[in-house]
N, C-alpha and C positions, 0 to 999 in steps of 0.2 A: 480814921481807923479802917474804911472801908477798905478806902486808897490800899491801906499797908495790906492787908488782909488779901486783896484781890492780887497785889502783886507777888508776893510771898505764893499763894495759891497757881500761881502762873511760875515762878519759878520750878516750884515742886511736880510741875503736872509737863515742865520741860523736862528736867530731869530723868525724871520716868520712861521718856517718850525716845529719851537719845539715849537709853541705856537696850529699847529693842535688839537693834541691830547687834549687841554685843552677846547676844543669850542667842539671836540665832540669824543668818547670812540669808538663805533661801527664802524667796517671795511666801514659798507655799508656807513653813514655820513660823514666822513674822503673821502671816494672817490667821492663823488659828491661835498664836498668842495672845493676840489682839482679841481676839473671838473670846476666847476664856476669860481675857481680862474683862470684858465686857459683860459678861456672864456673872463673874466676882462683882464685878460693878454694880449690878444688877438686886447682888443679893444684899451687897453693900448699903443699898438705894433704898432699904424696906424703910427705917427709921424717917425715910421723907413720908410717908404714908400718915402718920402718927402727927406730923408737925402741925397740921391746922389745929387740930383736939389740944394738942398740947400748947399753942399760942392764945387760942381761945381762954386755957385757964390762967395765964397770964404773965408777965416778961419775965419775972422770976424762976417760975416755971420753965420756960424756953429759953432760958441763959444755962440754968440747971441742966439742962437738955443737952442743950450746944457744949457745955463746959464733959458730960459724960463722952458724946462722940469725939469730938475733938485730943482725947485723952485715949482714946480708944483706938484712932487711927493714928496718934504720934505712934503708940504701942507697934501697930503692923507696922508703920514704914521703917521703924528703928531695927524690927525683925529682919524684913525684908533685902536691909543695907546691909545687915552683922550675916546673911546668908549668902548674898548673892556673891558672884565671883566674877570680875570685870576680867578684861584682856590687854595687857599692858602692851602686848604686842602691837598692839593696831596705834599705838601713842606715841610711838615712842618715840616720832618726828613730829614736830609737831610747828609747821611751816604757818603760823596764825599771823595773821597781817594786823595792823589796824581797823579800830572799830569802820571807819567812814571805807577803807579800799574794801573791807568783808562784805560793807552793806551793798557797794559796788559789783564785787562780783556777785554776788546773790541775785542782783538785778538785771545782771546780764547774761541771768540760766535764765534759755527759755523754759526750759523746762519747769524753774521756780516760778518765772514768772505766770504760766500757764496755771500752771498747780493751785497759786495762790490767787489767782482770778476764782479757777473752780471751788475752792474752800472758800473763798470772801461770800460768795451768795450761798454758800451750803447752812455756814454758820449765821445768817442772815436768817434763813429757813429756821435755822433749830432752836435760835433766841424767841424766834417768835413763838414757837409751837412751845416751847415749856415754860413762856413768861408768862403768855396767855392761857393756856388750861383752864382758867378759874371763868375765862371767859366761856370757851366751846361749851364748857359745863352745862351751861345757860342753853343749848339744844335740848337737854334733854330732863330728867327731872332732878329736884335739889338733892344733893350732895356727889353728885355724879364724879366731882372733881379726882378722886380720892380711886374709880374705878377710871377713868379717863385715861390716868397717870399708870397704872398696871398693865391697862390695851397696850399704850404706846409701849411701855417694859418689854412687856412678853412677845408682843409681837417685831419689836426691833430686833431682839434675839431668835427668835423663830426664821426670820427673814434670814439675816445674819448667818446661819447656819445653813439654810436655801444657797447661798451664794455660795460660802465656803467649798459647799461638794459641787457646785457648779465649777467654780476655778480650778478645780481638775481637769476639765479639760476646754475650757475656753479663757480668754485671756482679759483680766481685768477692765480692763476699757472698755471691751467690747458688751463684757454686763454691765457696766453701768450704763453706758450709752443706751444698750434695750431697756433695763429695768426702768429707769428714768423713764424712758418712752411711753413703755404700758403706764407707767404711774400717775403720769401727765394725763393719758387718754382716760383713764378712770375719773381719776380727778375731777375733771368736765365733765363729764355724763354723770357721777356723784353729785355732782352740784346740782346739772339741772333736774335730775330727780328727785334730788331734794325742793322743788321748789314746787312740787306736786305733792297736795297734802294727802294724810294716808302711804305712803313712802318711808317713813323711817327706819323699820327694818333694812330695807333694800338699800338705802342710802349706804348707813350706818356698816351694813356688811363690805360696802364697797370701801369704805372709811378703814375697814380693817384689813381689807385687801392690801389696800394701797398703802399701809404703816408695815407689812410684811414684805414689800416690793422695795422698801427702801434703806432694805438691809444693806447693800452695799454698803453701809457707809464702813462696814468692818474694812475696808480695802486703805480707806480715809489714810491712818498715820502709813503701811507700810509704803505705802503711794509717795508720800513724803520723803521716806529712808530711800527710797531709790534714786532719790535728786540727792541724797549725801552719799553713795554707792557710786554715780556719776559724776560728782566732787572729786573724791577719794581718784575716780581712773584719771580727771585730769592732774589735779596737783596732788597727788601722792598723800593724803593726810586725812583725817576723819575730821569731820566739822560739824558734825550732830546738830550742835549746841547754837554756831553760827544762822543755820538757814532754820532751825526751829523760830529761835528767838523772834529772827526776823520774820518770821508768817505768822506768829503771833501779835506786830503791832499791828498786823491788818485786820488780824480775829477781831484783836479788840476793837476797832472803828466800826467791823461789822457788826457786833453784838450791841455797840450805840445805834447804830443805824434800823436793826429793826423792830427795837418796840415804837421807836418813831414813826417809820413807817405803818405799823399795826395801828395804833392808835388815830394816827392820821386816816386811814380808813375806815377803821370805825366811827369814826366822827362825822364824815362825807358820807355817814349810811344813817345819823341821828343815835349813834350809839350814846346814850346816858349817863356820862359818868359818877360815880360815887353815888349812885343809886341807894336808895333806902332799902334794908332785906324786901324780900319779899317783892319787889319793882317790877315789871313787869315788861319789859323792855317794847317797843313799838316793832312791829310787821317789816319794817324798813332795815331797822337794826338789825334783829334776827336775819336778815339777805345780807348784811355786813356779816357777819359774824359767819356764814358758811361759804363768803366772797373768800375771806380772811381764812379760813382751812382746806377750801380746796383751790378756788383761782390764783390767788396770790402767789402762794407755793408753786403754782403750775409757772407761774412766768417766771420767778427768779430762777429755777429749773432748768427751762428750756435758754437763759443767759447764760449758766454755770455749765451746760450742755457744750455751746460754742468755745467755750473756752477751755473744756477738757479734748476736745476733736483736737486742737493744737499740742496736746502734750505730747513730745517727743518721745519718750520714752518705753516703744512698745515694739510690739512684732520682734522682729529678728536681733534688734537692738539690746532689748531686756536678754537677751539668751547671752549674747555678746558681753554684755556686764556683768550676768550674773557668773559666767564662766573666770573672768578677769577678777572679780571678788577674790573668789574661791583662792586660785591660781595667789592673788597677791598674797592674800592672808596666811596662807600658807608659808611664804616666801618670808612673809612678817616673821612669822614665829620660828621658820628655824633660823635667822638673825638673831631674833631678841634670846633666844634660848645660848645663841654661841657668843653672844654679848654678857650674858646673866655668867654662863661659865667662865670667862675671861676674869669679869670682875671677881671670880670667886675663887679666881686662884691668885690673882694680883694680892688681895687682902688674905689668903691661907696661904701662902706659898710653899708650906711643908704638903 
């Protein structure tokens, strides 16, 4: 069931993500739609708040739960489909190779390739930080988990929105590149003053710095759609669907990869697992557990760093495609429009 569940949920959230580009072309619209979707997300996300208290009263309860949202959100997406309005123009060649040649070409964008280096350790980052919550918790006093999950909220969004009016006038890459940087160097010095008792405030504020500095991530999918934008200028065709899919089998490997990773270090720090409430974790563990939110994070970072420095698609380049977009799509629609006329006199001929 999970299986079905997980994939189905990967289907829908591809879906979603290859219908961007069709609601809007330009970098700048693609990123603040993302921004509000995130935002929606956001408010979407309050009913996780609720989930401990309501699994606590027991699986009835929290089937009863799941069976409400789940009903709740077929209602929006069923909305959302009967509203939206796709562009038949941009389809209506549609040059799709075999599965194994797609997977090929996809492998041979560096740009995908690039791309999906820098998402493999991002989503490495983000499995950890929201698998574990229940862990960081354990900093500070009990039931912490529950306002943990609203910092990381409010402040992804907060950030998110820092960046947004930043990309006014400087160019994607180049904030990630700095924000990462700052976030890395707090990160460190977060750490080690957390290892000086008496410190928690001052940590804890830089803890929140550093979750506002990592807004970028709003740039994340429209970053993607510009490797199907540079599809689209070599073989004439929209492939959304093609290079999503495939950055997704690598999501997935990543999202195995890092509770493995978490746990394996907490464990090389004496972290206790399935502890009895109330446990009290050892001196050791607690320096696993602040290794585990800020160093760790810091080096997968500064690997997903090196591997966005190669992504091709920047400076003068981006200007070059986003003009060529513009220009086809254009070119698309008055085709499809004197294609739709043809056939509508063929089949009306009075």
């Amino acid at each position: 069931m999970m299986v079905l569940y997980d994939n189905m949920l990967t289907m829908v959230i591809l879906v979603w993500d290859a219908l961007l580009p069709e609601i809007a072309e330009s970098i700048e619209d693609r990123n603040k739609i993302f921004f509000l979707g995130g935002v929606v997300g956001a408010i979407g996300g309050i009913p996780v708040i609720f989930t401990l208290t309501i699994m606590n009263a027991g699986l009835i309860a929290f089937q009863l739960f799941s069976g409400i949202i789940a009903i709740i959100s077929a209602i929006i997406l069923v909305m959302a489909a009967i509203k939206l309005r796709e562009r038949p123009e941009l389809h209506q060649e549609m040059n799709l190779p075999g599965w194994f040649k797609a997977l090929k070409q996809c492998l041979r964008s560096r740009s995908f390739v690039f791309f999906t280096l820098y998402r493999f350790f991002r989503v490495i980052n983000e499995t950890i930080t929201f698998s574990f919550m229940f862990v960081y918790a354990l900093l500070f006093i009990e039931g912490f988990e529950t306002i943990l999950i609203i910092i990381f909220g409010l402040g992804g969004i907060i950030g998110q929105w820092i960046y947004l009016r930043l990309s006014e006038k400087k160019e994607m890459q180049v904030l990630i590149l700095q924000g990462r940087t700052i976030e890395i160097s707090i990160a460190v010095i977060a750490f080690l003053i957390s290892m000086l008792k008496g410190t928690e405030i001052i940590w804890f504020g830089l803890l929140i710095v550093k979750i506002i500095l990592g807004g970028y991530s709003v740039f994340v999918n429209p970053y993607l759609l510009l490797i199907t934008d540079e599809d689209e200028m070599k073989y004439n065709t929209r492939r959304e669907g093609m290079y999503l899919g495939t950055n997704a089998i690598f999501n997935k490997i990543a999202e195995s990869i890092g509770p493995i990773l978490a746990v394996t270090v907490l464990l090389l720090f004496g972290f206790m697992q399935n502890a009895p409430k109330g446990y009290i974790q050892s001196d050791s563990a607690i320096i696993g557990i602040k290794f585990l939110l800020f160093i760790v994070p810091s080096i997968i970072d500064v690997i997903g760093m090196i591997a966005l420095r190669f992504y091709p698609i920047k400076g003068n380049y981006i200007k070059e495609l986003k003009r060529y977009i513009e220009e086809t799509h254009k070119e698309k629609l008055i085709e499809y429009e004197k294609t739709k006329e043809l056939k509508k006199r063929k089949y009306n001929p009075d």
